[in-house]
N, C-alpha and C positions, 0 to 999 in steps of 0.2 A: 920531453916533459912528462908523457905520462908513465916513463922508467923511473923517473927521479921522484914522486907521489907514492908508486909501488913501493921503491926503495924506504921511502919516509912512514909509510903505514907499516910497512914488515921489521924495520928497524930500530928510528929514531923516536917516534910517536913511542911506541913502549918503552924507550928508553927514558923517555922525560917523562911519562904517567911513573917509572918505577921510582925516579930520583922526587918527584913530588909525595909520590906516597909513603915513601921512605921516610921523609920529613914530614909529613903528617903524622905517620907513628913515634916518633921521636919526642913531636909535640905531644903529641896523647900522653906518648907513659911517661913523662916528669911535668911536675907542680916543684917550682921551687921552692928551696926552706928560707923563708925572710928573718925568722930570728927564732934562736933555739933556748931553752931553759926556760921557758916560763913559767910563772908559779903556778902552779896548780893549784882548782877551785878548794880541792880539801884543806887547804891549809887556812883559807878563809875562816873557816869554823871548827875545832876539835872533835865535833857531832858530826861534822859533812860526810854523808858517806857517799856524797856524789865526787869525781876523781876523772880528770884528764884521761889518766892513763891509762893507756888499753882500751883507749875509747877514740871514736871520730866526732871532734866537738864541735859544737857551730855555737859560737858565745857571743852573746849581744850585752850592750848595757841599756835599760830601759831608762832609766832617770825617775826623777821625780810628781814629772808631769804626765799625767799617763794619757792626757788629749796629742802629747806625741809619740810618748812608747805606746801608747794601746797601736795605731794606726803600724808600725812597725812589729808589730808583733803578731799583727794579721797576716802582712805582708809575709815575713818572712814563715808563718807557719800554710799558708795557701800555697806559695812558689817553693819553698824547701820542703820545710817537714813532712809535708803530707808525702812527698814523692819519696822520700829518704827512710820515715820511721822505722820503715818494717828490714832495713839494711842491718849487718849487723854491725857490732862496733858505736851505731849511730845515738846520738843524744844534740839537745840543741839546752844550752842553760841561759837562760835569762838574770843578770843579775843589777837587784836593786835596790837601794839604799831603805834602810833600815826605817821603819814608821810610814811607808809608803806601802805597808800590807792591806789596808782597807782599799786602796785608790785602786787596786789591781783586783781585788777581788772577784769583782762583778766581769772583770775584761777576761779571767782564767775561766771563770762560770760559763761565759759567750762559748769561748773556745773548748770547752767540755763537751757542749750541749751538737757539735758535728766536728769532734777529733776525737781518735785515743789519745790524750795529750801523757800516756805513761812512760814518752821517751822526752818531754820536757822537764825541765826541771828548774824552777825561782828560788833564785837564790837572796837574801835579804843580807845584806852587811852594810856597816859604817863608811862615813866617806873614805876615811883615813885609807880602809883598806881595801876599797873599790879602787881608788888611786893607784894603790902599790899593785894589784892585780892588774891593770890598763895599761901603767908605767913597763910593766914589766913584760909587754907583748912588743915596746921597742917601736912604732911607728911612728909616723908624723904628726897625727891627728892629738885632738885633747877632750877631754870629754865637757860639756858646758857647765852652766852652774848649777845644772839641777842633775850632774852625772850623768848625762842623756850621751850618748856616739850616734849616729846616725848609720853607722856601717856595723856591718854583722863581719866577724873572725873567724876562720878556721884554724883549730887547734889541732894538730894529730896526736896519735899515741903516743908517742917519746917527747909531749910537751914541745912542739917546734910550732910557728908559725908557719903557715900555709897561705902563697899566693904568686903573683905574676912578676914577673922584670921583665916582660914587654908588653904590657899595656899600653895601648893604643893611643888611650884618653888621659895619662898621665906625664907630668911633664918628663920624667927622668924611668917611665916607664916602670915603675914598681906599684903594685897594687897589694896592700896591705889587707885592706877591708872592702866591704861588697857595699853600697849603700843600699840600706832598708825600705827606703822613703821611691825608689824607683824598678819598680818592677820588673823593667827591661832587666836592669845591672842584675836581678837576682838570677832572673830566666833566663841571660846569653853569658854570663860569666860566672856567678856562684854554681849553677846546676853544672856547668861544666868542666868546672876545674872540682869540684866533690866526685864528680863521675870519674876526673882522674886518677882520683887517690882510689878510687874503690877498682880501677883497673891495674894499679900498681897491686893493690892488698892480691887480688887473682892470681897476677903473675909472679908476684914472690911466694905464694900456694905451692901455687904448680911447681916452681923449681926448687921448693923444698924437698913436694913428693917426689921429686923426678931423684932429690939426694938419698932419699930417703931406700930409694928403691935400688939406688946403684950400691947404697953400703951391703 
């Protein structure tokens, strides 16, 4: 008995920490692409010079009501942004329907007054084309009747949707969006799947230099 313990700590024990950690790095370096092409914020406005691309986006829709986008917009700038801003690539865009610029006002002011809020960015457009923007990120979800989504998106740089096909808490295991409204979903899932992409952006770095060196 105490051969076959020897034998399992010198052999087998490392062998199953290597085949688990090996699958945990697997895990870490891919964030699945849920859906690619999407329109980009600039095309919103002719003047936008805010732009997807080349950028790590985190987009939310606030809506109309701002007794429930304000509440989401805390949320997501206390548990992300603050952790993220100073990343590069990183921006979070807020967008919401046009004539709902006073209703936020006071709520941008709050978050001024203890954030650099200069990686945010509110964006104001028409229903019509907050719809074609939403429609065009391809998930399940809809936005209500005041434009409000309750979950926050990851866009990456090549305009693709960013999220899970094994999600836990999803019937068919795809996670499109983060809910706002729960702090947990931001803290154990959005912070960790963002930290993925920014471990992917590292390692396609490095093996660039490493091509860069061998030419």
């Amino acid at each position: 008995m105490k051969k076959f313990w020897v034998l399992f700590s010198l052999f087998i024990l490392p062998l199953v920490f290597y085949i688990f950690l090996s699958k945990g790095i697997y895990k870490y370096s891919n964030l699945p692409i849920l859906t690619e092409n999407v329109i980009d914020i600039k095309e919103l406005s002719s003047s936008s010079a805010i732009s997807f691309e080349n950028h790590l986006s985190i987009v939310c829709f606030l809506g109309s009501d701002n007794s429930t986008g304000k509440g989401s917009l805390f949320n997501l700038n206390q548990t992300i942004y603050k952790r993220y801003y100073q990343k590069p690539y990183f921006q979070v865009i807020a967008v919401l329907p046009e004539g709902s610029e006073a209703l936020y006002k006071k709520a941008i002011e709050e978050l001024s007054a203890f954030t650099d809020v200069s990686k945010w960015h509110f964006i104001y457009a028409n229903p019509t084309t907050i719809k074609t923007l939403f429609n065009s990120f391809k998930t399940p979800y809809s936005l209500n009747e005041n434009l409000y989504s309750e979950n926050a998106y990851i866009i990456d740089m090549e305009l693709r949707l960013r999220g899970r096909k094994d999600d836990e808490d999803t019937s068919d295991g795809k996670l499109y969006g983060y809910n706002m409204q729960s702090v947990a979903v931001l803290k154990n899932k959005m912070k960790d799947d963002i930290s993925i992409i920014y471990y992917q952006l590292k390692k396609s770095a490095e093996k660039e230099q490493r091509r860069k060196r061998e030419i």
